[in-house]
C-alpha positions in Angstrom: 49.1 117.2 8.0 47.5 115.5 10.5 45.2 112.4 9.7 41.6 114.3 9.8 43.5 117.1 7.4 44.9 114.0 5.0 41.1 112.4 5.2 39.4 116.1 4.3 41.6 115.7 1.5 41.1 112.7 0.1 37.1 113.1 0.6 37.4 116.6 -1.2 39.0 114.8 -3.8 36.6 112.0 -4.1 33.9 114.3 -4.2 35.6 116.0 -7.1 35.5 119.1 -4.7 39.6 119.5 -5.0 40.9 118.9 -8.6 44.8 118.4 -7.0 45.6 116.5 -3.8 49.0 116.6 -2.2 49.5 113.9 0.5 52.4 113.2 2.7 54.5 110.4 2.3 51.7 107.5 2.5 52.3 104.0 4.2 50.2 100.8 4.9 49.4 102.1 8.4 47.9 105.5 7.1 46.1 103.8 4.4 44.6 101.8 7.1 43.6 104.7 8.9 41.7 106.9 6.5 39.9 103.4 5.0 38.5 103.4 8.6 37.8 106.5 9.1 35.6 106.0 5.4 33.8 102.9 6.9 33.3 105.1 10.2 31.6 107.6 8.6 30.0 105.7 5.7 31.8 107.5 2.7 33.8 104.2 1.7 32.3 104.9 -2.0 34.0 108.2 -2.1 37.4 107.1 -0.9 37.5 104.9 -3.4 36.8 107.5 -5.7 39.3 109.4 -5.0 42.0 107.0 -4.6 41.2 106.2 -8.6 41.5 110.2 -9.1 45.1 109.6 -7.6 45.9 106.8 -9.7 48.1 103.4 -8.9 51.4 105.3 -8.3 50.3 107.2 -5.3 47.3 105.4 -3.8 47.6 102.2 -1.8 47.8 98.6 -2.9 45.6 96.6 -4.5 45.1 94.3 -1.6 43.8 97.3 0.6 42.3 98.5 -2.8 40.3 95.6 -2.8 39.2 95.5 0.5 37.8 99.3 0.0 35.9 98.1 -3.4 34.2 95.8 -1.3 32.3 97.8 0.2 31.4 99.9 -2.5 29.8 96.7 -4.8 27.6 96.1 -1.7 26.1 100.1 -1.6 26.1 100.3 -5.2 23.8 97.3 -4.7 21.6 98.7 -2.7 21.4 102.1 -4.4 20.2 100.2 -6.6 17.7 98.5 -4.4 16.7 101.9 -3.0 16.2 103.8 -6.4 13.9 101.1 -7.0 11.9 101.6 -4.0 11.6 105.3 -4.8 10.4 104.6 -8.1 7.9 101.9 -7.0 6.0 104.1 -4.1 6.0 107.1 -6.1 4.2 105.2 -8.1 2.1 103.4 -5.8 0.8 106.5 -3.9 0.3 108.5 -7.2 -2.1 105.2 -8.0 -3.6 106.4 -4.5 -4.5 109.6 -6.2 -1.7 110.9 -3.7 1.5 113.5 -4.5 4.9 111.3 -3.1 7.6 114.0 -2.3 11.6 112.3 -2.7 13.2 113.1 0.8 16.6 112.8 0.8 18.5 109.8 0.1 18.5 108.5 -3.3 17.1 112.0 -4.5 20.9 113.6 -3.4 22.8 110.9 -4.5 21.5 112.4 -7.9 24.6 115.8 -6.6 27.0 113.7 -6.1 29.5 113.0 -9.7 28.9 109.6 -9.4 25.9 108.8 -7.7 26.6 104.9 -6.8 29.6 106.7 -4.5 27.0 107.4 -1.8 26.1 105.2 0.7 22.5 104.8 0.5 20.5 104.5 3.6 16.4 104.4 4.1 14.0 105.4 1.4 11.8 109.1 3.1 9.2 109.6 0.8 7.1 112.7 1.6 3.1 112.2 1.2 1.0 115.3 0.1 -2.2 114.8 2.2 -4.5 114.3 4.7 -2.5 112.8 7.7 -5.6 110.3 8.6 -6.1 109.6 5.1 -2.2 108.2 4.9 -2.1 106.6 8.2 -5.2 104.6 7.6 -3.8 103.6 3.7 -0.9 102.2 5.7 -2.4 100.9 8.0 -5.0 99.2 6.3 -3.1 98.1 3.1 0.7 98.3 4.0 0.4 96.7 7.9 2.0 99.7 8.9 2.1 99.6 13.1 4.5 102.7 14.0 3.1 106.0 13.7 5.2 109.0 15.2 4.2 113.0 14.7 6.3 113.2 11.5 6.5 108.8 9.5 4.9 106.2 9.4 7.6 103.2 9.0 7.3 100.1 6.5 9.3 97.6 5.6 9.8 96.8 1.9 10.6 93.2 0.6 13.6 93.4 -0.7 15.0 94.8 2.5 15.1 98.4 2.3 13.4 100.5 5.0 10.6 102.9 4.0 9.7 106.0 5.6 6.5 107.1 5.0 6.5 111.1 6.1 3.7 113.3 6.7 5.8 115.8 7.6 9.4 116.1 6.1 10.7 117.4 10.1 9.9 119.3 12.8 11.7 121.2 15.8 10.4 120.5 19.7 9.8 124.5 20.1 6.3 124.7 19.2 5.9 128.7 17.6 9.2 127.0 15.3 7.4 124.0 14.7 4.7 126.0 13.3 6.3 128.3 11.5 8.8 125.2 9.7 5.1 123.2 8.9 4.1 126.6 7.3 7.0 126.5 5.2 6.8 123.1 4.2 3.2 123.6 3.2 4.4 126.6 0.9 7.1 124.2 -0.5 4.6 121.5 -1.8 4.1 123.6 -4.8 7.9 123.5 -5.5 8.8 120.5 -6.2 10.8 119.3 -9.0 10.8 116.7 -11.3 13.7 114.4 -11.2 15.1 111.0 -12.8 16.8 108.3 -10.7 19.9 106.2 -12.7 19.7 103.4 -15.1 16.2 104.1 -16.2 14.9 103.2 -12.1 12.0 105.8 -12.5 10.8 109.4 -12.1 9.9 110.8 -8.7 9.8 114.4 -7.4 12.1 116.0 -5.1 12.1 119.3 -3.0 13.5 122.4 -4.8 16.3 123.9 -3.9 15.3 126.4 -1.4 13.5 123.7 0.4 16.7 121.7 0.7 18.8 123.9 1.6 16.4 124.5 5.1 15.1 121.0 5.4 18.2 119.3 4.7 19.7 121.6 7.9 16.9 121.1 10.3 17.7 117.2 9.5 21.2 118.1 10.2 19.7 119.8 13.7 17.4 116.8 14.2 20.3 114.4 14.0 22.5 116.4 16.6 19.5 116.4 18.8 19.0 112.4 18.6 20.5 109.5 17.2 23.9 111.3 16.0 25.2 113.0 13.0 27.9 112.0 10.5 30.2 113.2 7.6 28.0 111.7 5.3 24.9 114.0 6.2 27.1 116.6 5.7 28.4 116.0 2.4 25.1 115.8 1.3 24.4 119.2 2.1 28.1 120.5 0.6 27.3 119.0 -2.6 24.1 120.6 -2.1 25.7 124.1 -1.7 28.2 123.7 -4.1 25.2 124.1 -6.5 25.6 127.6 -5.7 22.7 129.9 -5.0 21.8 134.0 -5.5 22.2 136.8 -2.9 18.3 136.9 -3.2 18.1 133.2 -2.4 20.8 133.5 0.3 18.9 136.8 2.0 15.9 134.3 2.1 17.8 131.9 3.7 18.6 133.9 6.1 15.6 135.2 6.8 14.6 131.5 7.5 16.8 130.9 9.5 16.4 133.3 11.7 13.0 132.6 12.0 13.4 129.2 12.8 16.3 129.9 15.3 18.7 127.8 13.1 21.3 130.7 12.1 23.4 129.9 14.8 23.5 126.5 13.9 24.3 127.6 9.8 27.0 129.3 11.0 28.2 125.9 12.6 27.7 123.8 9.7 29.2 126.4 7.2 32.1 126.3 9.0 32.3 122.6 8.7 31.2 123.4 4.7 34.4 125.6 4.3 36.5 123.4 6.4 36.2 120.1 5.5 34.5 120.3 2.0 36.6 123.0 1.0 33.7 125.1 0.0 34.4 128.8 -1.1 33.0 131.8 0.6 31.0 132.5 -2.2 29.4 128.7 -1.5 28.3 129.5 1.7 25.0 131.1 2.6 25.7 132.5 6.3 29.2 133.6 7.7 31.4 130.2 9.5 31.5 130.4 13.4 34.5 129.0 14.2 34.0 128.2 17.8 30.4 126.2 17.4 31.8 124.2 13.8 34.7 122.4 16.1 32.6 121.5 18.4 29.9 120.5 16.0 33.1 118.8 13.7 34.3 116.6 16.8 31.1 115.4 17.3 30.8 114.5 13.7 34.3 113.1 14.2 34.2 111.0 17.0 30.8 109.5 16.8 30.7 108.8 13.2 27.8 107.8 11.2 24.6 108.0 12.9 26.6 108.9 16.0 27.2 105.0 16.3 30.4 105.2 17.9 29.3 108.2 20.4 29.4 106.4 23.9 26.9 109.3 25.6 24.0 107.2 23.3 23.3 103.8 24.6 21.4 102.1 22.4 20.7 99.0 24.0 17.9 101.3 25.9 14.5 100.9 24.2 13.8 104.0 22.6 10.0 104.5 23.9 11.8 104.3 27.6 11.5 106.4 30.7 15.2 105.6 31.0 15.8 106.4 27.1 13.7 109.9 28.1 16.2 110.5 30.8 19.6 109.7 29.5 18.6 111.5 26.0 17.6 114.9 27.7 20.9 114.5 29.7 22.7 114.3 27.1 21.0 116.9 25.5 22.1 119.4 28.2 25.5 120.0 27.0 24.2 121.8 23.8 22.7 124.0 26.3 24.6 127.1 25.9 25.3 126.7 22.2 21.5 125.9 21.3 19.1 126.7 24.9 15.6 126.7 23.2 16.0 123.6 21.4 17.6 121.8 24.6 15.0 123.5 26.8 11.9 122.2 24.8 13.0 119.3 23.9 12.0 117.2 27.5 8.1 119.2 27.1 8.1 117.8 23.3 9.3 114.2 23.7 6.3 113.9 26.8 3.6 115.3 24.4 4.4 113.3 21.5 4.3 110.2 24.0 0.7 111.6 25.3 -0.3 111.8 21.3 0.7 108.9 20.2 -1.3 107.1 23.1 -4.1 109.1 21.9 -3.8 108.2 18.6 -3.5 104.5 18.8 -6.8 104.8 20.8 -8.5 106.2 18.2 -7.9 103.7 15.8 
């Protein structure tokens, strides 16, 4: 086995994915490897779930135990931190006479069999509304100051960042975009009722057939941007593992198709089957071998977030001509996999600029 096959393993196991795990003769060195690999890809909670599914005689020592547990105290922690956020702006906009919409997050970490074992990250909370109406609540009562096309961003307190959405996503070709924004307005009357651990609260989330496209596009958006990681995409394999209906799956595919994304399934169920183990019957689109390796050593090499991906520098201000440049050039090499996205991606990023500009003159 080689060390990505022994880490598949182990994560499989962790997320209770693979009832029975057979490892190769495991040293110190190896341990080493697949703890940072976990940290790389910010799953550290669910290696340490599965090394307690293997048990003391073949996991490693407690030392190197420890070391994992470590970081799992500090994201239980803040999943903690972050339900409550959920809980508390829920509330707050519903105070507003406003609809709060769970995006992500703390509403997935609900899939997983223990939900602490996720690495939590910022709080997306979608706002049913007038746009202006939202932007000027933040503005004028949060001290909200960034406004982009799809969030508004605030900061919280107690240290967790909130995302304010108008829009859960979008895609740079503009007949897509339109078409996705139609969907999401059909999916606001589809949301579902759900409770966070520990008593935190009760927020809504997306319905399933809502998740399983939005939660791609974010997937899409990711490759397109800051970087994508294996922890984005266990949330969608414990997503799919739900299981869905050939009706629901014909629907997805119909989707798809419409947005231009079934290519880009294809990709991602291949990573599904391969690294999460997932059955046929799991997946909604046939795996395409050839785009899910490429898609996988992305995923592999730049870890969470794309944080270790040297084509992104990030000490470039993100508003930059130079950020502009080096992004669309990087950009280029999804070309032949994914040419409309990469094509209208340089017109999008110049009117979302323009818009913003406009916007903040407005105000």
């Amino acid at each position: 086995m080689t060390n990505n096959e022994i880490f598949f393993s182990l994560i499989r196991t962790g997320l209770h994915l693979e009832e029975s795990i057979s490892l190769p003769a495991m040293n110190d060195s190896l341990w080493a490897e697949m703890f940072a690999m976990s940290v790389k890809q910010c799953m550290a909670g669910v290696m340490l779930e599965a090394i307690d599914r293997i048990g003391n005689n073949d996991g490693p020592g407690e030392m190197a135990k420890i070391r994992l547990m470590q970081y799992t105290i500090k994201a239980e922690k803040i999943n903690l931190k972050a339900d409550m956020e959920a809980a508390k702006w829920t509330e707050y906009f519903s105070d507003k006479g406003f609809t709060a919409i769970l995006l992500k997050g703390q509403g997935l970490a609900l899939l997983y069999p223990n939900p602490k074992m996720r690495t939590p990250g910022d709080t997306d909370l979608w706002i049913l509304g007038d746009r202006k109406n939202i932007w000027e609540l933040c503005r004028d009562e949060l001290g909200a100051k960034e406004f982009t096309y799809h969030h508004i961003g605030i900061h919280s307190d107690n240290g967790i960042e909130v995302e304010i959405h108008t829009t859960p996503s979008w895609m740079y070709c503009p007949w897509r975009n339109d078409r996705l924004q139609k969907m999401f307005k059909k999916w606001t009357n589809e949301c579902v009722e759900q409770k966070l651990p520990n008593n935190t609260g009760i927020v809504w989330g997306p319905s399933d057939e809502m998740n399983r496209i939005f939660l791609l596009v974010h997937l899409y958006r990711h490759v397109f941007s800051e970087g994508i990681g294996l922890k984005q995409m266990a949330d969608y394999a414990m997503l799919l593992n739900k299981g869905c209906n050939d009706d629901e799956k014909k629907i997805f595919i119909r989707q798809t198709k419409e947005l231009n994304l079934y290519k880009f399934a294809g990709a991602v169920m291949y990573v599904m089957k391969k690294v999460f183990g997932l059955k046929d019957e799991k997946l909604l689109v046939s795996p395409n071998a050839a785009r899910g390796e490429k898609l996988l050593t992305t995923i592999m090499e730049g870890g969470s977030f794309g944080k270790y991906d040297k084509s992104i520098d990030r000490s470039i201000r993100s508003d930059s001509i130079m950020s502009f440049i080096t992004r669309n050039k990087r950009n280029m090499k999804l070309l032949k996999e994914y040419p409309e996205e990469v094509i209208w991606s340089p017109a999008f990023k110049i009117w979302h600029w323009v818009w913003r500009k406009l916007q903040k003159s407005t105000e």
